[in-house]
C-alpha positions in Angstrom: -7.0 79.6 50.8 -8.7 81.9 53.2 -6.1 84.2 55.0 -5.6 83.9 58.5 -6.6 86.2 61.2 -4.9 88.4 63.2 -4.5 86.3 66.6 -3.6 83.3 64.3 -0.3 85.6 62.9 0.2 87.0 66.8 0.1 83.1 67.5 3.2 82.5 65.1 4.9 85.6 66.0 4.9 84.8 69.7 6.2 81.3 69.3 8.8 82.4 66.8 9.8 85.0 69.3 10.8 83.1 71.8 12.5 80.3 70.4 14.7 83.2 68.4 14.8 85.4 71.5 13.9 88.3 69.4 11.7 91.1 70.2 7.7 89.8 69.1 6.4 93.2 67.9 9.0 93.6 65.3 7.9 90.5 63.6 4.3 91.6 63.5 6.1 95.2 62.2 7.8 93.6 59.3 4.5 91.9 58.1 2.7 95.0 58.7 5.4 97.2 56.4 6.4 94.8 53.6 3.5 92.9 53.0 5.5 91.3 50.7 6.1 88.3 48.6 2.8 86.7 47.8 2.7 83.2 49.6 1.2 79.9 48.1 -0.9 79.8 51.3 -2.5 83.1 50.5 -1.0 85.2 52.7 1.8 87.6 52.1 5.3 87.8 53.9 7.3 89.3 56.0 10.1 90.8 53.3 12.2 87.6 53.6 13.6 86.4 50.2 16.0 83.8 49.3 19.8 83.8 49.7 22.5 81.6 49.2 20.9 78.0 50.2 17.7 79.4 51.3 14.9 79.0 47.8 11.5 80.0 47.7 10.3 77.2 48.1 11.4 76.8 52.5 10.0 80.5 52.8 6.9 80.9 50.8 4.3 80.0 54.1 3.3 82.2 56.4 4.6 80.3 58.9 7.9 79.7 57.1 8.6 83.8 56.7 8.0 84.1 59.9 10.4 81.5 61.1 13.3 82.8 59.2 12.5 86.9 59.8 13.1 85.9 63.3 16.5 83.7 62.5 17.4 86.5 60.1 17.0 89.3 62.9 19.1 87.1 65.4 21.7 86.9 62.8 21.5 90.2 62.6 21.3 91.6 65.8 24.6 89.1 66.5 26.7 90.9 63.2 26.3 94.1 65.3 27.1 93.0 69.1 30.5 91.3 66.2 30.9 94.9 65.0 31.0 96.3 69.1 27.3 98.2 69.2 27.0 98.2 72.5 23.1 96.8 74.1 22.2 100.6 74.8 22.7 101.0 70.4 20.3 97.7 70.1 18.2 98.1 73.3 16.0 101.2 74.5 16.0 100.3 78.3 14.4 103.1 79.6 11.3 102.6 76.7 11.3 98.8 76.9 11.9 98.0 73.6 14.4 97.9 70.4 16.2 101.4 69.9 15.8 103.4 67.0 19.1 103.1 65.7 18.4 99.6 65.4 15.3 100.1 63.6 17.2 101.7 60.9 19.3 99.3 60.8 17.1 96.5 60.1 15.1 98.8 58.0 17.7 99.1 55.8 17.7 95.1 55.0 20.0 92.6 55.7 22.2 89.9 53.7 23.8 86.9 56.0 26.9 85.2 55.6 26.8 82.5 52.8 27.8 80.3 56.2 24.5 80.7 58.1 21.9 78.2 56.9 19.1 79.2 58.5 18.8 83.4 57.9 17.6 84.6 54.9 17.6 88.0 53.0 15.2 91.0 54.7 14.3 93.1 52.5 15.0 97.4 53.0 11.7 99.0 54.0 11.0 102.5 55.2 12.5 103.4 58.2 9.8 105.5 59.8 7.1 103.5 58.1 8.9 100.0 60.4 9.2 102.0 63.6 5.5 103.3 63.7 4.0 99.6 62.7 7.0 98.7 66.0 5.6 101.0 68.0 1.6 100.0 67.0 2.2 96.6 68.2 3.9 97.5 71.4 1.0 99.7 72.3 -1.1 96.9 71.7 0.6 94.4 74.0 1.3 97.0 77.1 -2.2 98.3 77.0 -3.7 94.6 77.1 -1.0 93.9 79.8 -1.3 97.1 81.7 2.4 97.7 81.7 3.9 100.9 81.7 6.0 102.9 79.1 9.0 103.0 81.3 10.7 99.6 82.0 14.4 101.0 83.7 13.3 99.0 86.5 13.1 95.8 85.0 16.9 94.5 84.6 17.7 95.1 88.2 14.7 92.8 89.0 15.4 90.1 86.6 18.9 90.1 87.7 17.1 89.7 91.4 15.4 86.8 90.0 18.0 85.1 88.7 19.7 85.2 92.0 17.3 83.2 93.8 17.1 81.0 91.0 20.1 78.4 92.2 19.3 78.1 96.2 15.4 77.8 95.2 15.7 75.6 92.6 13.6 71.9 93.3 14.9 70.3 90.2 11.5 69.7 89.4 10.5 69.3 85.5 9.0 72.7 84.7 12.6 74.3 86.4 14.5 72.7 84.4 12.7 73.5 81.1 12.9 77.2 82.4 16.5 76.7 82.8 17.7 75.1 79.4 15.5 78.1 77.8 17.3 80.3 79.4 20.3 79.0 78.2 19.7 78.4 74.7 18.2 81.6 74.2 21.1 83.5 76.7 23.6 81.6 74.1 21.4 81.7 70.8 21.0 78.1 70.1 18.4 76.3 68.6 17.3 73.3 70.6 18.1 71.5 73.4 20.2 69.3 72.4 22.4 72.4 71.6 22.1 73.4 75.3 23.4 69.9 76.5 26.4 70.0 74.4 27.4 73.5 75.5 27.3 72.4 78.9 28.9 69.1 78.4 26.4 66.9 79.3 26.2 63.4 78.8 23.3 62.5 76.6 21.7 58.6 76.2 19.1 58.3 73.9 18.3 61.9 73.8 17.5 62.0 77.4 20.6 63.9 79.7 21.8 63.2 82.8 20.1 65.0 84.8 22.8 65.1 87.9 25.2 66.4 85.8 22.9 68.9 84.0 21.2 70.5 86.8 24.5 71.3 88.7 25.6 73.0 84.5 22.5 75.0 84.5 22.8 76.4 88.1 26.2 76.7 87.5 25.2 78.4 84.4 22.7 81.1 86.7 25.3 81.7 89.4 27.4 83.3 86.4 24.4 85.0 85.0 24.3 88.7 87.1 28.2 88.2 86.4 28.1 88.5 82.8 24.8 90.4 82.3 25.2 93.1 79.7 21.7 94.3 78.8 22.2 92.5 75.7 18.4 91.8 74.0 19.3 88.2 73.7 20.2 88.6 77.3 17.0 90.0 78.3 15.2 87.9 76.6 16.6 84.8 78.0 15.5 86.3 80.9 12.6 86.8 81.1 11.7 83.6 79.5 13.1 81.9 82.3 11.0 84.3 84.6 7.6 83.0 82.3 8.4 79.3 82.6 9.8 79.1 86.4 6.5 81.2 87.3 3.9 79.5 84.7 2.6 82.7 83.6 0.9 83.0 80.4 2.6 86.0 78.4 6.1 87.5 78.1 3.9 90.4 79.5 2.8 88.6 82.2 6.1 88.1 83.3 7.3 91.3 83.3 4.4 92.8 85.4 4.9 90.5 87.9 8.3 91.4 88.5 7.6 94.9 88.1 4.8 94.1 91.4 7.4 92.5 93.8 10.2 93.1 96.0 13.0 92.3 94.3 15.0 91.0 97.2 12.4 88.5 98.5 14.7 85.2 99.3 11.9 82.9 100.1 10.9 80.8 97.1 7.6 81.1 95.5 5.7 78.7 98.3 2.7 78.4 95.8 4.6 75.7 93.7 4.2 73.2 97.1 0.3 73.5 96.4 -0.2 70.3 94.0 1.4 67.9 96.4 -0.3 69.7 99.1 -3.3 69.1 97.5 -2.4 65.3 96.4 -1.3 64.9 100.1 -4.5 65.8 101.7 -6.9 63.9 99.4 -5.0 60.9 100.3 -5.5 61.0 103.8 -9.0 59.4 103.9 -7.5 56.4 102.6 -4.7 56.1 105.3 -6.1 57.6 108.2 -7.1 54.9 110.8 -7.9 57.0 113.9 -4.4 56.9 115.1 -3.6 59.5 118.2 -0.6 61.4 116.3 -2.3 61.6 113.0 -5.5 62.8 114.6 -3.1 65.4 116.2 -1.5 66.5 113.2 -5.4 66.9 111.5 -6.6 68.8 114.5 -3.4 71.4 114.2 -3.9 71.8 110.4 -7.6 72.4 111.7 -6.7 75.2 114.2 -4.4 76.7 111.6 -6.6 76.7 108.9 -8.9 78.7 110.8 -6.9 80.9 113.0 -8.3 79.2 116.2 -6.3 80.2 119.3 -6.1 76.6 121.1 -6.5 72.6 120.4 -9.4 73.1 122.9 -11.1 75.5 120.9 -10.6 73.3 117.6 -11.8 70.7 119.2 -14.8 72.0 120.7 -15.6 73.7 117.1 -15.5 70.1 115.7 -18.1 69.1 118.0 -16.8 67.6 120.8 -16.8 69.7 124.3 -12.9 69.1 126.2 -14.4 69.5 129.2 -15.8 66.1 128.5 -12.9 64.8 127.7 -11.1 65.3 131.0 -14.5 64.1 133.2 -14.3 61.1 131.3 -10.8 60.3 131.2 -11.4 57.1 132.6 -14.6 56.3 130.5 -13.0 54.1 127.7 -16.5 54.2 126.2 -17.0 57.5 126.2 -13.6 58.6 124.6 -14.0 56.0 122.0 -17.5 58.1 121.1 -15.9 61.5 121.3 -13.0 60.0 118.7 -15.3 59.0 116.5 -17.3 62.1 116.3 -13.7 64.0 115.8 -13.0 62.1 113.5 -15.7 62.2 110.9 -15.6 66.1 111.6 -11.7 65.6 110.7 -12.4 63.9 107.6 -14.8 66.1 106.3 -12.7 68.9 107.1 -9.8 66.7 105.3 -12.2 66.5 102.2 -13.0 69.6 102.0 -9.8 71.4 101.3 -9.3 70.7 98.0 -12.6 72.7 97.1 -12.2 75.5 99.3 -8.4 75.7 99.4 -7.8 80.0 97.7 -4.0 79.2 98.3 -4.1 81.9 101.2 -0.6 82.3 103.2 -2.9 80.6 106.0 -4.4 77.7 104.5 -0.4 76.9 103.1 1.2 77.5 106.4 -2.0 75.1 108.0 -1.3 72.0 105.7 2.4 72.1 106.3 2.1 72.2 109.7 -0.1 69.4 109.3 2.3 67.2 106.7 5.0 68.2 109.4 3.5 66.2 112.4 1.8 63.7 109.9 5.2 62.8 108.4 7.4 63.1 112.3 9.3 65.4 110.5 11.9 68.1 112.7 11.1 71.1 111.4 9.1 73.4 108.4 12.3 73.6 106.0 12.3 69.6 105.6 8.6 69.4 105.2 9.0 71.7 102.2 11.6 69.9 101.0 9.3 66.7 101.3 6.7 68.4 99.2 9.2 69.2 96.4 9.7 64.7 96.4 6.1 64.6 96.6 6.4 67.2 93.4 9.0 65.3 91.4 7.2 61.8 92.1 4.4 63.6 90.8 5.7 65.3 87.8 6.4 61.4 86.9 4.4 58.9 88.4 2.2 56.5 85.5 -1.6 57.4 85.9 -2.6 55.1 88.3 0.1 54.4 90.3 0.1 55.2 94.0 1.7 58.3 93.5 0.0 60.1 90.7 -2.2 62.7 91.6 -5.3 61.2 93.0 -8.5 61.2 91.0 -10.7 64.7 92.7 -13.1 63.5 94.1 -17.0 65.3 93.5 -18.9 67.3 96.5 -22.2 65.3 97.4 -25.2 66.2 95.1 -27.8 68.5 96.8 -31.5 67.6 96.9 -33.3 68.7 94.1 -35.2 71.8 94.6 -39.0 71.7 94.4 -38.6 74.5 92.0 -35.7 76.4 89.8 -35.0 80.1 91.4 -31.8 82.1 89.9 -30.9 81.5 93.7 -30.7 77.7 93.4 -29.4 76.3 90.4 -27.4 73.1 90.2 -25.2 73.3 87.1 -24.9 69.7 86.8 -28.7 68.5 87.6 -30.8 68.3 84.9 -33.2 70.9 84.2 -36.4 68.8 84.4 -36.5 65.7 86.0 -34.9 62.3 84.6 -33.8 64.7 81.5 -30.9 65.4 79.8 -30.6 68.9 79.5 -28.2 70.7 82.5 -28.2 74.0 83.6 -24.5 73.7 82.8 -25.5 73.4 78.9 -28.3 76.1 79.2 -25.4 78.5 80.8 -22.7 78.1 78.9 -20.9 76.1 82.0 -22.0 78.9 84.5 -21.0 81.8 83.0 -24.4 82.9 82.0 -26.4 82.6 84.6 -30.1 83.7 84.5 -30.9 86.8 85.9 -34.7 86.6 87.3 -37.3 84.2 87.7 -38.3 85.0 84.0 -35.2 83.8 82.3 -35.2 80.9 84.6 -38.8 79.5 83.4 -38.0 80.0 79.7 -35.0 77.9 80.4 -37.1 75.3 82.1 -40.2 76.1 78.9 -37.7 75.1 76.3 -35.8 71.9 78.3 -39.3 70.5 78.2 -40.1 70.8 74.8 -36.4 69.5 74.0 -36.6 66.5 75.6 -39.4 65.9 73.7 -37.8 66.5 70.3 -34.4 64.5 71.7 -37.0 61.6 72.8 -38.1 61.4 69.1 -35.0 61.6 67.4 -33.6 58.9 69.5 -30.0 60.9 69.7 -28.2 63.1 71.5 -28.5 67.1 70.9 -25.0 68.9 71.1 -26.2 72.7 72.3 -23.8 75.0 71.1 -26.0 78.3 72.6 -28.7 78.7 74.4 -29.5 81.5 77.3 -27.4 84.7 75.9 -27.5 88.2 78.2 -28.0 91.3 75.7 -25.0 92.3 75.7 -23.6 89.0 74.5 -26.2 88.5 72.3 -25.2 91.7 70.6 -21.4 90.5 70.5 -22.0 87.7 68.6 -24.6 89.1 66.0 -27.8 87.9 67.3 -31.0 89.8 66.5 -32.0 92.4 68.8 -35.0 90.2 69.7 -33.7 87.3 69.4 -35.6 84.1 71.9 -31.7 83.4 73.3 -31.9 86.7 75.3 -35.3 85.3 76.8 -33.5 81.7 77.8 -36.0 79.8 75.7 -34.1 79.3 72.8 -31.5 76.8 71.2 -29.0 76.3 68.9 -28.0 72.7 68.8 -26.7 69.9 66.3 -27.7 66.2 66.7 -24.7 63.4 66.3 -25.1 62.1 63.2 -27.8 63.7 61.5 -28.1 66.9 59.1 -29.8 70.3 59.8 -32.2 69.5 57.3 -32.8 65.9 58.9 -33.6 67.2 62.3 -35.6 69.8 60.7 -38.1 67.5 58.6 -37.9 65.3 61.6 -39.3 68.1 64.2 -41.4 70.2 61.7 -45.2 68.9 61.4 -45.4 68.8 65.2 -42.6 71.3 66.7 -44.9 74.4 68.1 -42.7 76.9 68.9 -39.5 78.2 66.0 -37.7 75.9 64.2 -34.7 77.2 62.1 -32.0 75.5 60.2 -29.1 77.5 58.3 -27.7 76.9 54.9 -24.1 78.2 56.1 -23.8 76.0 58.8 -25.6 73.0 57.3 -25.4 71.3 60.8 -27.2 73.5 62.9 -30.8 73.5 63.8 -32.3 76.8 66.0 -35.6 75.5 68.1 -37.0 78.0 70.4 -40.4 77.9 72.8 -42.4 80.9 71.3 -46.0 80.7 71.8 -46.6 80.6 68.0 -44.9 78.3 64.7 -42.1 79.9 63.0 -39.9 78.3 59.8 -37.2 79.8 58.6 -33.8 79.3 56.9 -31.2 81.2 57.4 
């Protein structure tokens, strides 16, 4: 079997590292040092061999090593806190990571109780050899995270944290999952299931109650800054929580963003409101009727949104003039024409949001306000804690239902232009007209966009020789690249004059059909290149050169 790559083993070690609560650069350290046993996957392990009811045969997988090097060093690191190492002996605080006395230790192997089912025997391995590979792999994370070397700063923040966990806490899905994390890994425990019985709550048909268990787990919080003793599992339970309350993508992640913040800000994170913000606003088209207190709660969110000093001034920047208003108070006609123009200014202001909401402190504070007067509701506190219903409703609600998320809903398409600049592209129109090749497939979704009029009318040379070829064929093309910048081009092996840095080349396969197919099918009349590659027996090249070229590759 062909041996995996790097990220692929980073991948295992980070998911066994947080269901263990263990340190994640020690795992890639123990595959790094032993190298050892050969696996029947091809790989080679982590040093774990087989004791007592562990055999070969449950750790010889990649995946399996690294599942029990991480059980093992929890077992271990608990037979030390058993024999009174205090966290300072397990836990550098000041360097952020495992001390060196506990490198030793675990360098020097480790045999579990014939009672614990799930460690296994490590292995002894070099001492200095296990700290340097340690180190390697911490370097590598902080660098990519930008974190620094010193992390003294980081309990008294987490501990910060976890006091604003309980009187913040919107018993909304994702909380909770933060929560029971924390837990099991706080009080090294497998699953969940673990967690409930700790706590003592009821549980029908796998599912808890969830009354009883969210006053356990903010019970369980309250108790945390109580009991806190620097502890790795401690730590690590932790910052887990800090990861899964804040969806961030990386125990790094995590830690730099508590390292960035006050750590006595008591307002929660107000950016969690923003999906049923969101859901709330695109449903207002549907139920607005042109009532006067709902047209007064959208021109408030107006004025907010834009930092307008008065309704009058709103108003008058929706395009209807107050002054009108008052001189014809009495004009029932008249009023009826200015609501209607308010109105449709309104609702396109209403529809919008969604795409130019940037979750600005303003923009927030605007749609409250407006939700607020919308809903009759006494004050900003119980608006928010209407969002966090919306939130849960939402978290829930079936597809289709009237509370799910509504479907978005697409800006109107612009006019086609009379001709394709680098200044006017339209990822989603076709490149020539009635075709089907987009500007979204010729650049890569927008992230490569053409440069200068140059690129542009290769792109457009090449989409109209590839209709032609799709045309004959009779099926779809699936482009996998087309326009590549030079420095991309370089990145990904391309040849230093390769026809994708000019934007009139394409590499494609076509559903159903072989390279070689396509190839026959396109060669007596294709005038430009036409590749096909015996690696990759899929994949057809065609490019718009002013000559024919055949090649495989």
């Amino acid at each position: 079997m062909n041996p995996l790559a790097p990220d692929q083993r980073n991948n295992y070690y980070l998911i066994e590292a947080a269901r263990a609560g263990v340190h994640k650069p020690i795992l890639a350290a123990l595959y790094a040092v032993h190298n050892q046993p050969q696996l029947e996957d091809g790989e080679t392990g982590l040093g774990i061999a087989p004791i007592h009811q562990i055999d070969m045969t449950q750790i010889n997988t990649f995946a399996t090593q690294v599942q029990y090097a991480a059980n093992t060093l929890r077992s271990l690191t608990d037979s030390l806190i058993a024999a009174d190492w205090p966290s300072s002996d397990l836990w550098n605080t000041q360097a952020g990571r495992y001390s060196d006395r506990f490198l030793e230790a675990i360098a020097q192997g480790y045999t579990p109780s014939s009672d614990n089912p799930l460690a296994a025997q490590l292995e002894a391995i070099d001492p200095e050899a296990l700290r340097q590979a340690y180190l390697d792999d911490i370097d590598t994370d902080y660098s990519g995270a930008q974190l620094p070397q010193n992390l003294t700063q980081l309990d008294p923040v987490l501990l910060a944290f976890a006091e604003r966990v309980s009187p913040n806490y919107g018993r909304l899905d994702f909380q909770r999952q933060a929560l029971v994390e924390a837990v099991r890994l706080w009080r090294q425990l497998n699953t969940a299931q673990e967690v409930y019985d700790v706590l003592g709550v009821e549980v029908v048909d796998q599912v808890p109650d969830e009354s009883e268990l969210d006053k356990a787990l903010v019970g369980f919080m309250q108790s945390v800054v109580r009991y806190y003793a620097g502890y790795p599992n401690q730590r690590e339970a932790l910052i887990r929580l800090v990861q899964l309350w804040r969806e961030l993508d990386s125990r790094e992640e995590a830690i730099e963003s508590l390292l960035q913040e006050d750590p006595f800000a008591s307002e929660t994170e107000l950016e969690i409101v923003d999906p049923a913000l969101i859901a709330f606003i695109q449903k207002v088209p549907q139920q607005y009727q042109g009532q006067g207190d709902l047209r007064f709660a959208l021109t408030e969110g107006y004025r907010r949104w834009f930092g307008l000093d008065s309704r009058a001034t709103a108003i008058q920047q929706l395009g209807v003039d107050p002054n009108d208003l008052v001189q014809n108070a009495d004009n029932q006609e008249a009023l009826v024409a200015a609501a209607r123009i308010l109105d449709r200014a309104l609702l396109d202001f209403v529809e919008s949001v969604p795409v130019t909401y940037v979750q600005s402190d303003q923009q927030r504070e605007a749609l409250i306000r407006l939700v607020q007067i919308w809903r009759r509701l006494e004050g900003r506190i119980p608006t928010i804690q209407s969002l966090f219903d919306d939130l849960r409703q939402l978290e829930r609600a079936a597809p289709n239902s009237p509370e799910a998320m509504p479907a978005p809903k697409p800006a109107p398409v612009p006019p086609r232009p009379q001709q394709w600049t680098p200044n006017n592209i339209q990822l989603d129109a076709s490149i020539i007209p009635n075709g089907n090749f987009t500007w979204s497939e010729a650049t890569r979704g927008g992230a490569r966009m053409p440069p200068n009029q140059a690129t542009v009318d290769a792109i457009v040379r090449i989409a109209t020789l590839a209709q032609q070829a799709r045309d004959r064929i009779g099926r779809p093309f699936i482009v996998t690249s087309w326009y590549r910048p030079p420095e991309v081009n370089r990145r990904v092996g391309g040849a230093s004059r390769s026809r994708h840095i000019v934007g009139d080349a394409i590499d494609f396969n076509c559903s159903g059909l072989t390279g070689n197919q396509v190839y026959w099918a396109l060669e007596p009349w294709w005038p430009g290149g036409l590749g096909r590659y015996s690696r990759f027996p899929n994949l057809v090249h065609i490019d718009a050169r002013n000559y024919k070229a055949r090649w495989t590759h």
